[in-house]
N, C-alpha and C positions, 0 to 999 in steps of 0.2 A: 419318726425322728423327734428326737427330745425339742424342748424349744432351743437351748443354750445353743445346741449343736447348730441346730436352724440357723440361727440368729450369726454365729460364728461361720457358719458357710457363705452366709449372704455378702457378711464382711471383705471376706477374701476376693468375692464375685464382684463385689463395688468399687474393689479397689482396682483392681485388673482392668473393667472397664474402663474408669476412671484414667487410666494409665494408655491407653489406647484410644480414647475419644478425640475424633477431630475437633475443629476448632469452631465449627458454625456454630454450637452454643456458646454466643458470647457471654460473658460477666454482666450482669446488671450494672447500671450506672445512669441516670437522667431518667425523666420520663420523656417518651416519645409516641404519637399518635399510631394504633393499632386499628388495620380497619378489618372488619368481616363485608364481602359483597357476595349476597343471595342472590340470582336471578329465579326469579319464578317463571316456569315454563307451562303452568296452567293458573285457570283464574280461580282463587278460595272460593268454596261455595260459602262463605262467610269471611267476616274481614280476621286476619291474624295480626296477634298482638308477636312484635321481633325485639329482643333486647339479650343481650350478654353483661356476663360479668367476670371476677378473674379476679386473685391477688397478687398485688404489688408485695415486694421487700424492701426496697430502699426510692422512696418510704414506705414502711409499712400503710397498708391499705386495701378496700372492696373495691375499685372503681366498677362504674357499670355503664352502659350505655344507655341514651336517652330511649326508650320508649317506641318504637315506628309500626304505623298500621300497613297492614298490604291490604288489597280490597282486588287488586288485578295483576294480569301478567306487567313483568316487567324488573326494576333491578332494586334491590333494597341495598343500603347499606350503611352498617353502625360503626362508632368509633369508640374505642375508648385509650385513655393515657397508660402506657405499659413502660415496666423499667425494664424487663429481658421478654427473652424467648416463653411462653409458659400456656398451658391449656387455660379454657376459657368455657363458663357453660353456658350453652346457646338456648333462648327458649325461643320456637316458630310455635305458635298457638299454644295448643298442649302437649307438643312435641320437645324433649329434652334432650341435648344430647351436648357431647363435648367435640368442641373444636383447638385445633393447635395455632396461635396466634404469635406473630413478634412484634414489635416497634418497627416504627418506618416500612409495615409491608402489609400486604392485603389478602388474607385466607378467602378463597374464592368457591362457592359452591353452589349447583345448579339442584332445584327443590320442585318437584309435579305435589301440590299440595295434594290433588287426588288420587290417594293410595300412597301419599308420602313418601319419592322417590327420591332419595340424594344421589349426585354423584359432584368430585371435589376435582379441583382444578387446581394447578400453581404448586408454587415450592415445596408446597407441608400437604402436595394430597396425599403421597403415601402414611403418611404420618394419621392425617384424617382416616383413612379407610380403615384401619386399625383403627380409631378408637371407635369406630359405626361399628366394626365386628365385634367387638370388643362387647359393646351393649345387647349385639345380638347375643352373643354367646352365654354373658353373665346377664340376660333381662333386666340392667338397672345402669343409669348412667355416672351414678355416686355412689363410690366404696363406701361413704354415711349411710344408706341406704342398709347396704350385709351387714355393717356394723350394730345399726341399731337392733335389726332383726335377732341379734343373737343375743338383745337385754331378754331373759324370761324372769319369769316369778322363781326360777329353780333354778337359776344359774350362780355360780360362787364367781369368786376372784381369778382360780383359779382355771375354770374350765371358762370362762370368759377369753383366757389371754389363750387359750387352745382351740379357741371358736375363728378368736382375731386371726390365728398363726392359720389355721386353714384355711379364711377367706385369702389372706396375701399369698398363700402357696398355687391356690388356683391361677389368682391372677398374674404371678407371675410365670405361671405358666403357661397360661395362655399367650403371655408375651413371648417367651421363649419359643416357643414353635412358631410365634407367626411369622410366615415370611413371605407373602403372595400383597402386595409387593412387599420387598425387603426392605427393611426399616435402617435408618442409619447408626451408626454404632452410638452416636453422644446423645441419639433420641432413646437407644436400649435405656443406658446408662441412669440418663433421667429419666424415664418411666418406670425405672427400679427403685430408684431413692424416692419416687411420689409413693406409689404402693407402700415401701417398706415402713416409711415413717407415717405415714396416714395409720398405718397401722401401730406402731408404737405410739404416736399421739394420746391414738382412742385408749390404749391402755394406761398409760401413763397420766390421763386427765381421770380414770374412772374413778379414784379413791375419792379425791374430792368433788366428784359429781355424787357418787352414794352418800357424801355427808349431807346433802341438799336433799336428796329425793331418795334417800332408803330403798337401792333397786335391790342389793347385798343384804343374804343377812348372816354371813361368815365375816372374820376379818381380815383387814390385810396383812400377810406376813411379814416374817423380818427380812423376807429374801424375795421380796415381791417386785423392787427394783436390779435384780440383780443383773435382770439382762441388761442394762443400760451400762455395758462395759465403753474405757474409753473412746474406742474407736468408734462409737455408734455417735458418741455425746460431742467429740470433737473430730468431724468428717468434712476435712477438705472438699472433697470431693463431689458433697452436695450442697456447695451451696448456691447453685441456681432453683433449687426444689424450695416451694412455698414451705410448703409439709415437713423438711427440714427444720426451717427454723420457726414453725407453729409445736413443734415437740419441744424443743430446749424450754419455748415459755413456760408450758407444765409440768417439766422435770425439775426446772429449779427452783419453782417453787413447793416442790412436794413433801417439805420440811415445816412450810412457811401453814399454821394453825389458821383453820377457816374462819376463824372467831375473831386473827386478829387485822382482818382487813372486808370482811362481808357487809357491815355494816357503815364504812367508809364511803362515801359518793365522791362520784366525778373525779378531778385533781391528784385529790387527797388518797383518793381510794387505786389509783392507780401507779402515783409515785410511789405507796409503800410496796406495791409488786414487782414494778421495774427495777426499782434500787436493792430488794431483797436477788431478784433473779441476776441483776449485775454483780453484786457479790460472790453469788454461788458460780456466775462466766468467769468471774475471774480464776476459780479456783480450778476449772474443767476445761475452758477452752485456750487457743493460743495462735499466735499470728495472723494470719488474712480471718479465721474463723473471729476470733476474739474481737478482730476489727468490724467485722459485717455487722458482726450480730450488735455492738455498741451503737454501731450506727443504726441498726434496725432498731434497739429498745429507746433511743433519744428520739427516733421521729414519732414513734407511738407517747412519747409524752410531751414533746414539741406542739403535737396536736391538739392538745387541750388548754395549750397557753396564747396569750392574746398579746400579750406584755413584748415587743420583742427586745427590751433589754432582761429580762428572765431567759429567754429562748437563750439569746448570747450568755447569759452566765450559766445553763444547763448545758449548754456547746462545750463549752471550757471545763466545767466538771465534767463530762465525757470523752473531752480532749479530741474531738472533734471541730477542723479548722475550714471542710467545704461544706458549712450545715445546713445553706440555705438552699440546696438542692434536695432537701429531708422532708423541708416543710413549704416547698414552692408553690403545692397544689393543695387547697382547701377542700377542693372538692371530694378528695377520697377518703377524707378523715371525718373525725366524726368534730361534731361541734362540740363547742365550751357549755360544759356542766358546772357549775356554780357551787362550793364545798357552803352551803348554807341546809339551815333546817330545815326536812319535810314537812307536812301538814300532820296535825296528830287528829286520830279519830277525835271526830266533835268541832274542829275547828273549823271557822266560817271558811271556803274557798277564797281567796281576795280575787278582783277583777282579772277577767285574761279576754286579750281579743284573739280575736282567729276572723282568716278569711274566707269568703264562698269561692265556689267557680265563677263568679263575676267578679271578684278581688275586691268586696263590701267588706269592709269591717263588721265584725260580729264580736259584741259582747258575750260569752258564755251566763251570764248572769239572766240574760233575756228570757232563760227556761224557770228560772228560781217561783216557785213555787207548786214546781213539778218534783217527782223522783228520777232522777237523771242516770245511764247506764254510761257511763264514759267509754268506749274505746279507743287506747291511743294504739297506732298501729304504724307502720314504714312501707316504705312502695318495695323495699328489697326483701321483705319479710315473709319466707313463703309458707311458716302458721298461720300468719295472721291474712293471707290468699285464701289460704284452703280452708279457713273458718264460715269464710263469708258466706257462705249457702245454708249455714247452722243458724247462722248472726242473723241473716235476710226472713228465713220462715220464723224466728223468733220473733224478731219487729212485728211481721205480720200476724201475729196473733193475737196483738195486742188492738183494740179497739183505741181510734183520734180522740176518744172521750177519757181514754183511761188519762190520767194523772201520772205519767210515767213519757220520756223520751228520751231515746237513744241517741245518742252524739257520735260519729268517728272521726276523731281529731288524727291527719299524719303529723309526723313533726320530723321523718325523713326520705328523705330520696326527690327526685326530680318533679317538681311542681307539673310540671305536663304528664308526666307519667301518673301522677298521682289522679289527675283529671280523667286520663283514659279507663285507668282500672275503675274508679269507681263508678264509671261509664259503662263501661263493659259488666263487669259484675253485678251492674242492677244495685248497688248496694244500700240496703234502706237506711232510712232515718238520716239525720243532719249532718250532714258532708261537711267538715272545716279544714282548712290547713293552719299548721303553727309555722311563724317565722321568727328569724331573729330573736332577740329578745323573750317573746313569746313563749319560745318552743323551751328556752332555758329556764326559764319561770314553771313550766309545766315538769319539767324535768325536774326540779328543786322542790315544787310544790308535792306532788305524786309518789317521789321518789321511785322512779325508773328505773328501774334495772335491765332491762331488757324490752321486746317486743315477742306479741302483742298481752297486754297490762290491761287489767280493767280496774276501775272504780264505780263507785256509787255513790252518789252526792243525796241528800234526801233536800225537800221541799224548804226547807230553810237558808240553803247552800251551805249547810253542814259536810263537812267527809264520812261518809259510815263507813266506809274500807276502801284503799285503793289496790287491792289485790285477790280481787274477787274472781271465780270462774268462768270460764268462758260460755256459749252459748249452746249444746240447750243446756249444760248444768245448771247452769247461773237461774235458771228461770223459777224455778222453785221458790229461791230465795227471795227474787222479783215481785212474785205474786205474795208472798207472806208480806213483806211490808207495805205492797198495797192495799193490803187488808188492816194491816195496825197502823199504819203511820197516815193515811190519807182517810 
């Protein structure tokens, strides 16, 4: 089947359900406390790290839960703040999988860590056991996972969106036939628009990912967006689906030149996306859609503002009158980025503190006469997880004599969490955290773009780059300036 055709069957399929879904998925509205309770029915032959995460739409955001060790039999349980009904992924040790979570209610499931045995309990177990089979059947607990798998060296544009089309045809098929236990018709529904748009997303963001990282060496057509006919762009129907309205973000801007916002930080860099992409809502979307999604692009830029008479006059230019339910929660936004200069190669670092696990103030300056590997990293960041066994034999290579030390500054996620993983990981060299102030300083100074980011400071507290490879590439480069520069 062609894509077009594909794409136009599904429509007809989304809407049908749509038209026949009961009413238990409610509309998002408030955030409300979600809880997950594990009971372990065997004792870890080692202690497991348990934490979930999820997105929010109104307001936009990651919330995750704090962090909890299990060590023995007994009952775990995590919270986090949710605006609807919506899947959640659970990590028990090195165990990933996804669970179906709401506001105001408690996903309940019984875990034998020996030999890894689930079984689910409560309102959403049918729902749970589906997505356990789900992982059995397709070996992966995120459709990111088949999605990346299908970047090769010899893949185009267009056998890309024919890779994407056959990972969602699986899975929707899989959904399709499952019915041990039956699934409810508004869970069908939304597990269709999760699938469907996860997969238009992935397509829809890759032009402007190829212009960063040259995966493509064809170009994009003039008919490369064509499947984004209206009814995909403006879909009543899904908007309880995250993945819904994570697509519109990269549809409407796919007009908007990578040139004229890449080099933008923080604020600055984000109002010129928001404001481009609400122009192009205006011209696509309409009624409850047009309203959601207004209200989703003001809390994603609510969130970087501190001012709250700015907040009130971005309310009002959005024409949004109950805004303070947008940005009620700090917690799941990200913090204020500062539209000030980076540091240029050669410039002195200015002072910055950071704390230890004892909450000692630490001058970063106290290495200064060392050559310094900075990693800034996030407790949600699961590169910057899976790096550390690279990053750890690296440290260790290094000789206490050498003239060189490694730093890992977080500057997000939950202070305790932060404590445990670097616990757990073993993780070598200078453990800091960034706060307040600090962490924004760090973010202005390095110019941040993402996680995990490295730098190199030399023995003068100079910047020699702060976007150097990660560990072991990086190492080469390591040993060469301890050869020239010390």
């Amino acid at each position: 089947m062609k894509a077009g055709t594909y794409w136009s069957a599904w429509i007809s399929c989304s809407l049908l359900c749509f038209c026949c879904a009961d009413k238990e998925q409610a509309e998002s509205g408030g955030l409300s406390d979600s809880s997950i309770s594990i009971k372990f029915i065997g004792k870890p032959a080692d202690t497991l790290l348990v934490s979930a995460s999820t997105l929010t739409i109104l307001p936009q955001g990651f919330p995750e839960s704090r962090l909890a060790e299990v060590f023995d039999t007994g009952v775990c349980i995590i919270t986090m703040e949710l605006d609807r009904p919506n899947s959640a992924a659970l990590s028990i040790g090195d165990k990933n999988l996804t669970v179906f979570i709401a506001p105001g209610d408690t996903t309940r499931l019984e875990v034998d860590p020996n030999g890894f045995k689930i079984s689910f309990y409560g309102r959403y177990a049918a729902i749970n056991e589906y997505y356990q089979a789900k992982q059995l059947y397709l070996c992966y607990s995120d459709t990111r996972y088949a999605l990346a798998r299908a970047l090769t060296s010899r893949v185009t544009f267009e056998r890309l969106k024919d890779k994407t089309d056959s990972i969602a045809k699986v899975e929707l098929g899989f959904l399709n036939q499952f019915n041990s236990p039956p699934l409810p018709e508004w869970f069908i529904h939304f597990e269709t628009s999760e699938i469907q748009y996860m997969a238009l997303g992935y397509i829809t963001v890759m032009p402007h990912y190829n212009e960063l990282f040259h995966v493509f060496d064809d170009q994009v057509k003039p008919d490369y967006f064509n499947f984004a006919v209206s009814k995909i762009v403006d879909n009543a129907s899904a908007l309880n689906s995250s993945k819904y309205f994570a697509f519109p973000d990269d549809y409407f801007i796919r007009g908007l030149e990578l040139n004229e916002f890449i080099d933008l930080k923080g604020e600055a860099r984000m109002s010129k996306i928001v404001l481009h992409r609400m122009g192009e809502a205006k011209k696509e979307l309409h009624g409850d859609v047009l309203s959601r999604y207004r209200e989703n692009q003001f809390s994603v830029l609510a969130a970087l503002m501190e001012d709250s008479v700015r907040i009130l006059e971005l309310a009002n230019k959005f024409e949004i009158s109950n805004y303070r339910t947008l940005i009620s929660d700090k917690r799941i936004v990200m913090s204020y980025k500062p539209d000030k200069p980076s540091l240029s190669k050669g410039e002195v670092v200015p002072t910055i503190f950071l704390t230890d696990n004892l909450d000692s103030t630490i001058s970063l300056s106290r290495w200064k006469g060392n050559l310094l590997y900075l990693n800034f990293w996030a407790t949600w960041c699961g590169p910057c997880i899976k790096n550390m066994p690279n990053l750890n034999n690296m440290v260790k290579s290094y000789d206490q004599k050498d003239s060189i030390r490694f730093v890992n500054i977080c500057l997000s996620g939950d202070k305790d969490k932060w404590g445990i993983i670097v616990r757990d990981r073993k993780l070598q060299g200078v453990n800091l955290y960034a706060e307040g102030q600090w962490a924004d300083k760090i973010y202005q100074y390095f110019a941040l773009k993402g996680f995990p980011q490295y730098a190199i400071v030399d023995r003068n507290f100079r910047l020699l780059d702060n976007t150097v490879a990660a560990a072991p590439v990086v190492q080469s480069k390591l040993d060469s300036l301890l050869k020239t520069r010390f």
